[in-house]
ZADODREN-207720 format. One line per 2 residues: number of its first residue (from 1); for each residue y negated, z, x negated of C-alpha. Coordinates in steps of 0.2 Angstrom, whole numbers, always signed. Each point is the difference from the previous one (the first is absolute). Layout:
REM ZADODREN-207720
NUM) Y Z X ~ ...
This chain:
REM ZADODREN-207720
1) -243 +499 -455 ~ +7 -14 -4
3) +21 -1 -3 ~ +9 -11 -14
5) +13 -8 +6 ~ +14 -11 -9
7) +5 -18 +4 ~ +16 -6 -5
9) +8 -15 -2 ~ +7 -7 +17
11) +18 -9 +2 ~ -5 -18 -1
13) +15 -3 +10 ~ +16 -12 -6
15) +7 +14 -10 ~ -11 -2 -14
17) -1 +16 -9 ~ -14 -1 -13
19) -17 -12 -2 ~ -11 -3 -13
21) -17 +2 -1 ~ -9 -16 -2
23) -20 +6 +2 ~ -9 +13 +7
25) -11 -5 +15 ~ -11 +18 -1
27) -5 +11 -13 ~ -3 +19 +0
29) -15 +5 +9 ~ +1 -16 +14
31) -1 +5 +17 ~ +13 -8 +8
33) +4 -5 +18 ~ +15 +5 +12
35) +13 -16 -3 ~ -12 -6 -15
37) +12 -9 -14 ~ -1 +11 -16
39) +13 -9 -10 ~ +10 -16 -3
41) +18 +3 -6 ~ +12 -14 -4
43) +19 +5 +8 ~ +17 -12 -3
45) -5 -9 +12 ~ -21 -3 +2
47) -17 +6 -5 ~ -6 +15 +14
49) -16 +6 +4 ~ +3 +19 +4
51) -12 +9 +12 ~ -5 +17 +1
53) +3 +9 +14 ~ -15 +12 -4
55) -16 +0 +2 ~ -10 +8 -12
57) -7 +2 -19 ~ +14 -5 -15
59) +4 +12 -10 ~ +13 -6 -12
61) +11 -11 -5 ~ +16 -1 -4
63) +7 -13 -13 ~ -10 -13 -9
65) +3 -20 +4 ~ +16 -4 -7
67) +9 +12 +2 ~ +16 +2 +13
69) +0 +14 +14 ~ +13 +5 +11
71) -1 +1 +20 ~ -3 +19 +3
73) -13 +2 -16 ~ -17 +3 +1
75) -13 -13 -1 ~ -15 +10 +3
77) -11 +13 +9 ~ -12 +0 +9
79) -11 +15 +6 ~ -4 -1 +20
81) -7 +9 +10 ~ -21 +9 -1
83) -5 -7 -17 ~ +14 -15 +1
85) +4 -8 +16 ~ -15 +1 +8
87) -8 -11 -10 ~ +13 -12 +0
89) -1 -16 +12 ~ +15 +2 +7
91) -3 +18 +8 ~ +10 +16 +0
93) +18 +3 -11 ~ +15 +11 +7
95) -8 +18 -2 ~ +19 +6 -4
97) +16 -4 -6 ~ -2 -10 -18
99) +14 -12 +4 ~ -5 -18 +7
101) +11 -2 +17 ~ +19 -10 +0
103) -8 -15 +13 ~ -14 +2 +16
105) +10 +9 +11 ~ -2 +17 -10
107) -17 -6 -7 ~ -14 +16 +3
109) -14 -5 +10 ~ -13 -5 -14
111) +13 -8 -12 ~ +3 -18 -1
113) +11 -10 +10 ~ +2 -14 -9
115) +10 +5 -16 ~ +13 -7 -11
117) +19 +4 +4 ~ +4 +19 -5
119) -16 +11 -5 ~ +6 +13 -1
121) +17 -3 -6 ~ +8 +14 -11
123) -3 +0 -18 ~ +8 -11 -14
125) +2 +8 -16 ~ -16 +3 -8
127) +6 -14 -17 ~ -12 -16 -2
129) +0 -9 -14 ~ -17 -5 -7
131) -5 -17 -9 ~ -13 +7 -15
133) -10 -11 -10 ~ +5 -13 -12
135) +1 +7 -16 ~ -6 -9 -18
137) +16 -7 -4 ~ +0 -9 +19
139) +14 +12 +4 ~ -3 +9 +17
141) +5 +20 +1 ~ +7 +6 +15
143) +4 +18 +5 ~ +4 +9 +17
145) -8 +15 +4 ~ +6 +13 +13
147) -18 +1 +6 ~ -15 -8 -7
149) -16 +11 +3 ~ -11 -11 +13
151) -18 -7 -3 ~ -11 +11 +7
153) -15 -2 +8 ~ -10 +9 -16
155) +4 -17 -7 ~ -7 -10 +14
157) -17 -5 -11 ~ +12 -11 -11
159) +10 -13 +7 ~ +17 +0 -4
161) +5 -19 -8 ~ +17 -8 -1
163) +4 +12 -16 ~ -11 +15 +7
165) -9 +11 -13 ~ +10 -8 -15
167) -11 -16 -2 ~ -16 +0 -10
169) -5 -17 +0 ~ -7 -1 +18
171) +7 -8 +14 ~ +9 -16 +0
173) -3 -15 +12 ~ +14 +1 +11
175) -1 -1 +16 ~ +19 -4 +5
177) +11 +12 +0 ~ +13 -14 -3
179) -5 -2 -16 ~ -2 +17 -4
181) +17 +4 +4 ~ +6 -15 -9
183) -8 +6 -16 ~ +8 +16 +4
185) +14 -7 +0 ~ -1 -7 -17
187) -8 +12 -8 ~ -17 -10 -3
189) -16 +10 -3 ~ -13 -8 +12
191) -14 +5 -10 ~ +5 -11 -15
193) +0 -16 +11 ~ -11 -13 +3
195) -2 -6 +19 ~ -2 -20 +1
197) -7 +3 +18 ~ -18 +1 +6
199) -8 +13 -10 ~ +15 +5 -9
201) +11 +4 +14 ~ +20 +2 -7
203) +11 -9 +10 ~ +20 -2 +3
205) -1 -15 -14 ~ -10 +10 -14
207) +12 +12 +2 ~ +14 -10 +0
209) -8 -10 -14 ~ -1 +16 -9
211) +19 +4 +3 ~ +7 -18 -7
213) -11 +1 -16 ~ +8 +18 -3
215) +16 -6 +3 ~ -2 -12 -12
217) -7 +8 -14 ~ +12 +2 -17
219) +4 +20 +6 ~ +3 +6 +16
221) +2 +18 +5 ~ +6 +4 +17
223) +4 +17 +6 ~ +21 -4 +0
225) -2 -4 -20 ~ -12 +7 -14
227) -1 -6 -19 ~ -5 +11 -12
229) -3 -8 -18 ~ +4 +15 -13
231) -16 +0 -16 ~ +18 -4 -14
233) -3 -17 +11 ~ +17 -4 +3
235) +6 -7 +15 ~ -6 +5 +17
237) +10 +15 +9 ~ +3 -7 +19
239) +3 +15 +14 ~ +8 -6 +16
241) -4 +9 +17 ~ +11 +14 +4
243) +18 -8 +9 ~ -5 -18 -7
245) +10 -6 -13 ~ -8 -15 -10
247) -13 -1 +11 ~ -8 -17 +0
249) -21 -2 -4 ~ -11 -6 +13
251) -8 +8 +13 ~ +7 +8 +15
253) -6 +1 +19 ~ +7 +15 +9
255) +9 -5 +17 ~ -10 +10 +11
257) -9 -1 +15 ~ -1 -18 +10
259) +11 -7 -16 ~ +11 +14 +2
261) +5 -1 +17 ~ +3 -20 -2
263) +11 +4 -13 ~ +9 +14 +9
265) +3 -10 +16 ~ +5 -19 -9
267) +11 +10 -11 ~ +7 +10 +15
269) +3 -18 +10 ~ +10 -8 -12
271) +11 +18 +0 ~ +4 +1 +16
273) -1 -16 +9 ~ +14 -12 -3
275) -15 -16 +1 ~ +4 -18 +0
277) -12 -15 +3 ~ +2 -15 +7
279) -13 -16 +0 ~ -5 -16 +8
281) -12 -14 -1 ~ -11 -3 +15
283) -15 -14 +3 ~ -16 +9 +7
285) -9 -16 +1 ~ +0 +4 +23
287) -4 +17 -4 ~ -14 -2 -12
289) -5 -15 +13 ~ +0 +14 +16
291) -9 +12 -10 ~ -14 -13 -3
293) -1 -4 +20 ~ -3 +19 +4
295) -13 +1 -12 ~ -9 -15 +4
297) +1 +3 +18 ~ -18 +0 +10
299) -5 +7 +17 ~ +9 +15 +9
301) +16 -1 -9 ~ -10 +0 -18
303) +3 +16 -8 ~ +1 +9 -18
305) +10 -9 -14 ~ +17 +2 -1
307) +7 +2 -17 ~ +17 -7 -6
309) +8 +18 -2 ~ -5 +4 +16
311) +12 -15 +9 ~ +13 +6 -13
313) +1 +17 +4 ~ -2 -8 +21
315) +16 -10 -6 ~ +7 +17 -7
317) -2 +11 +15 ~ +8 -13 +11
319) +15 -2 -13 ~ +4 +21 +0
321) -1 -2 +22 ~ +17 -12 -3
323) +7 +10 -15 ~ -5 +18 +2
325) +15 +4 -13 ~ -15 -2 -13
327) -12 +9 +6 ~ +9 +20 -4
329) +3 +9 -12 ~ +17 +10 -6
331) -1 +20 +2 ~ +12 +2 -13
333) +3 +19 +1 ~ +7 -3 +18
335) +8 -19 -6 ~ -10 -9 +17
337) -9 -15 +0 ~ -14 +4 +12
339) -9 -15 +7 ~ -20 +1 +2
341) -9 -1 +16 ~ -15 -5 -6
343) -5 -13 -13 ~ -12 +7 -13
345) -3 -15 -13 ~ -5 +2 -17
347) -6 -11 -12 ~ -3 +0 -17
349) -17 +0 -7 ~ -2 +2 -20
351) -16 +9 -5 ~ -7 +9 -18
353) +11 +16 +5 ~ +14 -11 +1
355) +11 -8 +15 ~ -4 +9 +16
357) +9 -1 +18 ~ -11 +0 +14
359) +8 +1 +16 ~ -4 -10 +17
361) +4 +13 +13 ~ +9 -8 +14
363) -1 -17 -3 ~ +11 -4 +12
365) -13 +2 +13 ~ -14 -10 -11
367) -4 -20 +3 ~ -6 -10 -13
369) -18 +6 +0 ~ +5 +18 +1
371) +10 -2 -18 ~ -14 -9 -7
373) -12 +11 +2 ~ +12 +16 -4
375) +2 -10 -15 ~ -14 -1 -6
377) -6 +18 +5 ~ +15 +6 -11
379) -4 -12 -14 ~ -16 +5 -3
381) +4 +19 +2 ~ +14 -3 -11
383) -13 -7 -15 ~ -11 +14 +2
385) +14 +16 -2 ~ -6 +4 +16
387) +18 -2 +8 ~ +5 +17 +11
389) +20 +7 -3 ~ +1 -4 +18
391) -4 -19 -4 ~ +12 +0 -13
393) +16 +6 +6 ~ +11 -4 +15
395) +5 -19 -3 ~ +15 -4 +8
397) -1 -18 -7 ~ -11 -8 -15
399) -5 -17 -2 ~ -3 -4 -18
401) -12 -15 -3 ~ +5 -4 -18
403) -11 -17 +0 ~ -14 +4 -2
405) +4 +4 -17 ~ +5 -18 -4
407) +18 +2 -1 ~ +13 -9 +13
409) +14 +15 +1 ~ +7 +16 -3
411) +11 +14 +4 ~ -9 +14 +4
413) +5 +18 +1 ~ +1 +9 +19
415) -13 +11 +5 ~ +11 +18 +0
417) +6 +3 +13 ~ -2 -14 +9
419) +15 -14 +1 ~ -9 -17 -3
421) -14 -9 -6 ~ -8 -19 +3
423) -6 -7 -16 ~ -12 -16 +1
425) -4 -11 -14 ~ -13 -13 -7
427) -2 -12 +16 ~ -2 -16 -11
429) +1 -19 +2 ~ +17 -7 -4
431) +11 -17 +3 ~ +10 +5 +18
433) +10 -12 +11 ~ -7 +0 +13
435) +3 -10 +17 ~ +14 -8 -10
437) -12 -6 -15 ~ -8 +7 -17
439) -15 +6 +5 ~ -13 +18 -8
441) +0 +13 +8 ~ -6 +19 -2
443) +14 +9 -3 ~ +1 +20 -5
445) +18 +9 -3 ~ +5 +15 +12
447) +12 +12 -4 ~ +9 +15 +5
449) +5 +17 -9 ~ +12 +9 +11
451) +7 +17 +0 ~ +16 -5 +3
453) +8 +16 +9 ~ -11 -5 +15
455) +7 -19 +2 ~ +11 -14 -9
457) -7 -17 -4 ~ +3 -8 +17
459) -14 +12 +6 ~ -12 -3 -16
461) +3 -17 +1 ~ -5 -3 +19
463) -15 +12 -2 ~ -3 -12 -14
465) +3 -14 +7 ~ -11 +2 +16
467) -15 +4 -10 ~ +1 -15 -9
469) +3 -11 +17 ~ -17 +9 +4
471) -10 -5 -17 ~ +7 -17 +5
473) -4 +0 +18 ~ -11 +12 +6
475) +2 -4 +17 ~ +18 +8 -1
477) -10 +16 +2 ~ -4 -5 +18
479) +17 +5 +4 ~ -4 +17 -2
481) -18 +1 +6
């Protein structure tokens, strides 16, 4: 006889307390595997693939795409056992308890080893708020349910779409769930747009298309202000939302998720850390020069391609060895400045969530082709949402590279709670004296933003100052090789 057990959402580590759901990887009625993925959330901090530590036939679900779930609430069930797990690929499910384990040391014998932080973790309150379907007016209703009644597995024969049994008009060609959480988000009905990709496929810039022509358009409703035109036709009645006095039209983006948390730590960085910046011009004519030599080397010394950050970052690691006053943090409960051990880099990568802060785990042990091709395995993860907590958190020094986006400076904000940060600008041809003569150059601008608890300018500026001695000579990095 087969036994129906509940999977709950995990800890996805980081202290991160809730997730939404972003798309539904099975539907009621799958067979599933042990350690299969059955859904993708979004988190603060990246897009999750969550396994099911079951093996077995699904039963429910709980919560459509779109809506926010907290750790500890069920996801779904899924019936094990003679009539489930059997059939299942991935064999056998726990004949007993109906609580996923804590981590592999308590796992039972015919559970999954390879789980997520915290199955089984005690239960958050039951609240969830649910995004529903756009209404005529463009408005989208929200309510929050104590407990929404799961799909059940009666209702297997019908797929359930982005706005389950509410739509009519058939389903919509989507196949991001990007942009379906995007028109969520501005309460766009899909089924009234027309895709511009093959075979009508929606994508990011119908939708956005879509939003910029409603924006412009002579009347605007948002959810924070309604207008209401009484039949005497006098002049419209303007509501403001609840607490906001004079609210201003337009529309409005809710600071939540990977927004929310940029948000939250920027706003928290200028609060508590006393920053100041300081900056110098440098010529990375050598350096671009060395850079070219590595990757045009041939024979046994040739090897992968070595990318400009990657030497920056080289320059970095060897800069915090001679001024480890940088690389800490302040623990300001117990007022101590603890300096770091290790070096774990971050850098900044912008992508369509937003800015991102992959981090280099102990670059201080890495060579040039090591941080290349960290690099470039974080970029491309970082591009995709694909990007584990683990892999976002724990920097103990960030290196911002600005430049790319055309511009020569700036001051950026630190990285909470670390206690500095290396900005990089545009490396661009400009006059310099050189040798005693006018001559061009490729010159880029480097500053520094401090915390200024940790050290005084003499430090900052000698951290400074010997990475630009390496961006002009790189073989000033022999000395510490």
């Amino acid at each position: 006889m087969a036994q129906v057990l509940e999977f709950k959402l995990p800890d996805l580590g980081e202290g991160l307390t809730e997730a939404t759901i972003v798309s539904w990887l099975v539907r009621v009625g799958d067979v599933v595997a042990v350690d299969q993925p059955v859904v993708e959330v979004e988190t603060a901090k990246a897009m999750v693939e969550v396994p099911c530590p079951y093996g077995g036939v699904v039963t429910a679900r709980f919560g459509d795409e779109g809506s926010e779930l907290p750790v500890g609430a069920a996801l779904l069930t899924v019936a094990v056992g003679a009539d489930g797990a059997d059939s299942a690929p991935g064999g056998p499910a726990p004949a007993a308890s109906t609580q996923a384990p804590r981590d592999a040391a308590r796992k039972k014998p015919d559970e999954s080893g390879n789980v997520l932080v915290g199955y089984g973790t005690s239960a958050a309150p039951a609240r969830r708020r649910r995004v529903r379907p756009a209404t005529a007016n463009g408005v989208s209703e929200r309510s929050v349910p104590e407990r929404r009644a799961p799909e059940r597995a009666e209702s297997a024969a019908a797929p359930v779409g982005e706005q389950g049994a509410e739509r009519t008009t058939g389903p919509v060609a989507v196949i991001s769930p990007l942009v379906r959480r995007l028109a969520r988000e501005h309460g766009l009905d899909l089924s009234r747009l027309a895709g511009s990709g093959r075979d009508g496929l929606i994508l990011r810039s119908d939708v956005e298309r879509a939003v910029a022509e409603r924006s412009t358009a002579p009347e605007t409703i948002t959810a924070a202000q309604t207008t209401t035109v009484p039949e005497t036709g006098t002049a419209p009645e303007t509501t403001t939302a609840p607490g906001i006095s004079n609210a201003p039209q337009g529309h409005r983006t809710p600071l939540r998720g990977i927004r929310g948390t940029i948000a939250d730590k920027l706003s928290r960085s200028r609060t508590e850390i006393p920053d100041a910046t300081c900056w110098v011009d440098a010529d990375a004519t050598e350096l671009l020069a060395a850079r070219a030599a590595m990757n045009t080397a041939t024979g046994p010394s040739a090897g992968p391609k070595i990318s400009v950050l990657a030497l920056l970052a080289r320059i970095c690691t060897a800069a915090l060895a001679r001024y480890p006053e940088l690389n800490a943090t302040v623990d300001t409960a117990r007022r101590e400045i603890v300096r770091l051990d290790q070096v774990h880099l971050g850098f900044a990568a912008q992508t369509e969530r937003g800015l991102v802060v992959p981090v280099v785990r102990d670059a201080h042990t890495r060579g040039a082709e090591s941080l290349s091709a960290e690099f470039a395995r974080l970029t491309d993860k970082a591009r995709t949402g694909t990007l584990t907590p683990g892999e976002l958190t724990g920097g103990t020094f960030t290196l911002n590279n600005y430049g790319v986006f055309g511009v020569d400076g700036s001051t950026p904000i630190i990285n909470h709670p670390e206690a500095a940060m290396l900005g990089v600008g545009r490396i661009a041809a400009k006059p310099w004296v050189h040798e005693g003569e006018l001559a061009v150059r490729q010159v880029v601008q480097l500053s520094l933003t401090f915390d200024h608890r940790v050290c005084d300018g003499g430090t900052a500026g000698g951290f400074l100052r010997y990475v630009a001695d390496c961006v002009e000579q790189p073989a000033v990095l022999l000395r510490t090789l």
